[in-house]
N, C-alpha and C positions, 0 to 999 in steps of 0.2 A: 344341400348347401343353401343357407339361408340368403334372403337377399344382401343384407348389411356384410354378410362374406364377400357377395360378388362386386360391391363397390367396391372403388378403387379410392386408398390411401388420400384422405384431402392433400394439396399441392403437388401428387407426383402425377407424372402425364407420360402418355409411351410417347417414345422421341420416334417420326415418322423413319420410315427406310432413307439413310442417305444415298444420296445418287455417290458414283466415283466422285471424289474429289480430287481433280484438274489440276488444281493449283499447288497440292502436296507433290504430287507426280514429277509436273516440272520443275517443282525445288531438288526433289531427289535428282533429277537429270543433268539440274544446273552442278550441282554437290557435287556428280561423277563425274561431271562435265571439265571442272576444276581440277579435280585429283588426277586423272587423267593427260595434266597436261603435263605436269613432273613426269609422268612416267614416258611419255611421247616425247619429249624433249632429250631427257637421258638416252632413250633409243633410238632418235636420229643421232644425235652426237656420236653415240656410240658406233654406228653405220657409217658413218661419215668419216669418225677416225680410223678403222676400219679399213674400209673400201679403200682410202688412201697410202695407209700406212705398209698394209700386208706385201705389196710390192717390192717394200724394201725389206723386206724379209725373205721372201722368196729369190729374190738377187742376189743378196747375200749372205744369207746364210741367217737362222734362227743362233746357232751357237755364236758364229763370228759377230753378229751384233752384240749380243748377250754380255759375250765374256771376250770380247775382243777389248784391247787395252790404246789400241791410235783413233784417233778420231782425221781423217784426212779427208773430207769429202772432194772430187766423186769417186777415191778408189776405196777408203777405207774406212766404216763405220762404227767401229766400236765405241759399246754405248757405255762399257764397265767403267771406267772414273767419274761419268758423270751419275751412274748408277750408287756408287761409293759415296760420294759427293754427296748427294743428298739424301742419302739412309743417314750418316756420318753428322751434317747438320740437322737434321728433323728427331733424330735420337738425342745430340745435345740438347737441345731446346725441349726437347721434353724432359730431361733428366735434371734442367735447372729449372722449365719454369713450371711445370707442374705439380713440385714439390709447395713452391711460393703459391701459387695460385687459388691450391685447394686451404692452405692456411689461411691466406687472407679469406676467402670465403668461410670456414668456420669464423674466423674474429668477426665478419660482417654478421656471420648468425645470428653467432652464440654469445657474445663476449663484448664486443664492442657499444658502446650509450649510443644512443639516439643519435645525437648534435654531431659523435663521429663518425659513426654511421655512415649518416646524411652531408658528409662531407667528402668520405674514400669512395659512396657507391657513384657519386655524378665523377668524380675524376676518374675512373676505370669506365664507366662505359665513354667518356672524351677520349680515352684512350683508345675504344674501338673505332674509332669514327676518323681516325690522325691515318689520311692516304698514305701508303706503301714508299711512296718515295719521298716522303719527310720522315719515317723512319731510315730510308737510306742515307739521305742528308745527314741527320743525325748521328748514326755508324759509322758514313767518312768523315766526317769531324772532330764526331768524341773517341767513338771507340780504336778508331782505325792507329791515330795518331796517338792514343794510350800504349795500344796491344805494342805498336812499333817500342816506345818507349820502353815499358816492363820487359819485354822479354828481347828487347836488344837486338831487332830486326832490319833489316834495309826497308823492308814495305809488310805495313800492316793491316793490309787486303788477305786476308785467308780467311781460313774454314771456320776461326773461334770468331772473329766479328761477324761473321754470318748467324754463329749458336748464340750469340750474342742477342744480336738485334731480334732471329727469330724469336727465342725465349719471352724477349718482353711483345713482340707481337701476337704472341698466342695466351698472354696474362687476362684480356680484358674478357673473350670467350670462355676461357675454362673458369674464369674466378665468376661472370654472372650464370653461367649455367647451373656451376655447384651450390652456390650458394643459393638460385632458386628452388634448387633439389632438395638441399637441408633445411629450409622454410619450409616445403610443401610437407616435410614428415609430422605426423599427429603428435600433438604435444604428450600422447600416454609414452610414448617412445622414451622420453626423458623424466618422465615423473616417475613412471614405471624404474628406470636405471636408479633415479635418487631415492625413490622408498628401500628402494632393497640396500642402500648404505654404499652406494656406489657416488665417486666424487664426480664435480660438473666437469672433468679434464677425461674421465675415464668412461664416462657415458657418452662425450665427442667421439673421443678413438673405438671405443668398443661396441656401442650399440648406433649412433646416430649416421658417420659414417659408413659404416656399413649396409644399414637400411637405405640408405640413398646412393646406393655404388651405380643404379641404375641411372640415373641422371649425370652422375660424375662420369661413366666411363663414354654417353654421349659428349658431356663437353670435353672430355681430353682427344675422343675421335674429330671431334669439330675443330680440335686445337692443334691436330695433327696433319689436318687435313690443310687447313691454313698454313701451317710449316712448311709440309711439304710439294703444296703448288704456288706456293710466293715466288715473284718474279723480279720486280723491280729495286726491291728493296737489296734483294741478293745480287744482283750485278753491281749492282754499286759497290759491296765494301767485301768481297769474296774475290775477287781478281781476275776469275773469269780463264782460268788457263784449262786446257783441252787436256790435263794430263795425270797420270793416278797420282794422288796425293800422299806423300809419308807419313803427314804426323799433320795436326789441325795448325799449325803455324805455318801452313804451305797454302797456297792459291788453289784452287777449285773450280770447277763450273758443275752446275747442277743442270740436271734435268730440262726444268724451265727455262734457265737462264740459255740454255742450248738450242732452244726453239725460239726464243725470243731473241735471240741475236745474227739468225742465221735466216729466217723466216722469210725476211724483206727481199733479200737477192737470191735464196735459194729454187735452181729448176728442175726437175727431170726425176733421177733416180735421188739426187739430193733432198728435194722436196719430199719426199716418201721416205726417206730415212729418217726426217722430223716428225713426220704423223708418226711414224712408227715409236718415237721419243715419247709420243699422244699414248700410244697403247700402255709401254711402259708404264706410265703413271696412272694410267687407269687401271690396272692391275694392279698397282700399289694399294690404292685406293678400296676398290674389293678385300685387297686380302684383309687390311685394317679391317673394314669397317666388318665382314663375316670374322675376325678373330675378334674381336670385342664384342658382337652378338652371342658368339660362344662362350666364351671366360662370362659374360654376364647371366644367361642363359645354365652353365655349369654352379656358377657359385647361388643359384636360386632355388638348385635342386640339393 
């Protein structure tokens, strides 16, 4: 090997050995350190409602809570009307406002100029930001003293002004989530749809929404999720009665509204029938969000 071999390359130099570097270490610890607290948070709560609730379970009865139909605390906990109640409203409200939601998000895409655009996207995220009980305000006002009118009622506190109010409470979530979702897709998605002779309405429906079902069926889960643990808003213009309802033109109390009303003065086996209210809906909650992992997770395969 000649000399002019064993020199080394003019400007490149061997980089010495680094020592550990200290300072990557602790970002990584800080990073996990963060992540970390979601999940420690969720699992005391989870402890907490828990330890509290099971009581009233073991008291009385896993089925008679379940599927029992009187709510009379301290002798009788049936939790099925308010169970009904707010499957009943949070299925409304997704059945009107999600249809709206994801539309306007494609028009925000796809379809809609600039100037309006830039005028519907700041008035729906104002819409996320309007507190729980100026939309109840709201519902006793407008909707309450409508529903009474239309449909020829003595009091119009029920289950529809609740689908009501909830629908447009879950608009501002589900319309900025999809609509961040159909932005973030690569524009070949739609150039791709229009070279092959496909129109701009059938490339929405057939190729673009689809490609982003992953981010739509998070905001509908986030918008379900909001439906069904609202509280304030639903005591207000839902009536608040303890009893299975017939038909959505009847008074209701959910879930929430059953823990938040009872909360303040409840002691003993009472209090533990309410955390147990807690479990309830955090079962809810799991099953959503593992059935929307699945359906999402199924339609990728």
């Amino acid at each position: 090997m000649t000399t002019a071999s064993k020199a080394q390359p003019q400007g490149l130099q061997l980089a010495p050995a680094k020592s550990y570097d200290w300072k990557e270490m602790g970002f990584h610890l800080l990073f996990l350190s963060c992540a970390m607290v979601g999940v420690l948070s969720v699992a005391t709560i989870g402890w907490f409602v828990f330890s509290e609730g099971l009581p009233a379970f073991k008291e009385a009865g896993v089925s008679a809570m379940l599927l029992g139909k009187d709510w009379l605390p301290p002798a009788l906990f049936g939790l099925l009307p308010m169970i009904v109640a707010s499957l009943i409203s949070t299925a409304g409200a997704v059945i009107i406002g999600v249809p709206i939601a994801l539309l306007t998000a494609v028009f925000l895409a796809e379809l809609a100029p600039n100037w309006l655009a830039n005028i519907i996207r700041p008035a729906v995220e104002l819409l996320a930001g309007i507190p729980s009980v100026v939309y109840g305000f709201f519902g006793l006002v407008i909707i309450v003293p409508a529903i009474e009118s239309i449909f020829n009622i003595p009091a119009g506190n029920t289950i529809l002004a609740g689908v009501i109010v909830l629908a447009i409470m879950i608009l501002p979530t589900v319309i900025t989530i999809s609509e961040t979702s159909l932005r973030a897709l690569p524009p070949t998605y739609k150039e791709g749809a229009l070279a092959l002779g496909a129109s701009h309405i059938f490339s929405i429906f057939k190729v673009l929404i689809p490609a982003a079902r992953s981010g739509i069926y998070t905001g509908i889960a986030l918008g379900v999720a909001r439906a069904i643990g609202e509280t304030m808003a639903i005591i207000m213009v839902m009536g608040n009665a303890p009893a299975m309802p017939g038909s959505i033109l009847e008074p209701a109390r959910t879930l929430t509204a059953n823990i938040a009303m009872e909360m303040s003065y409840a002691t003993g086996i009472h209090a533990n029938a309410l955390y147990s209210t807690g479990i309830v809906l955090l079962a809810f909650i799991v099953l959503l969000n593992g059935s929307l992992l699945y359906l999402n997770r199924k339609r990728a395969h």
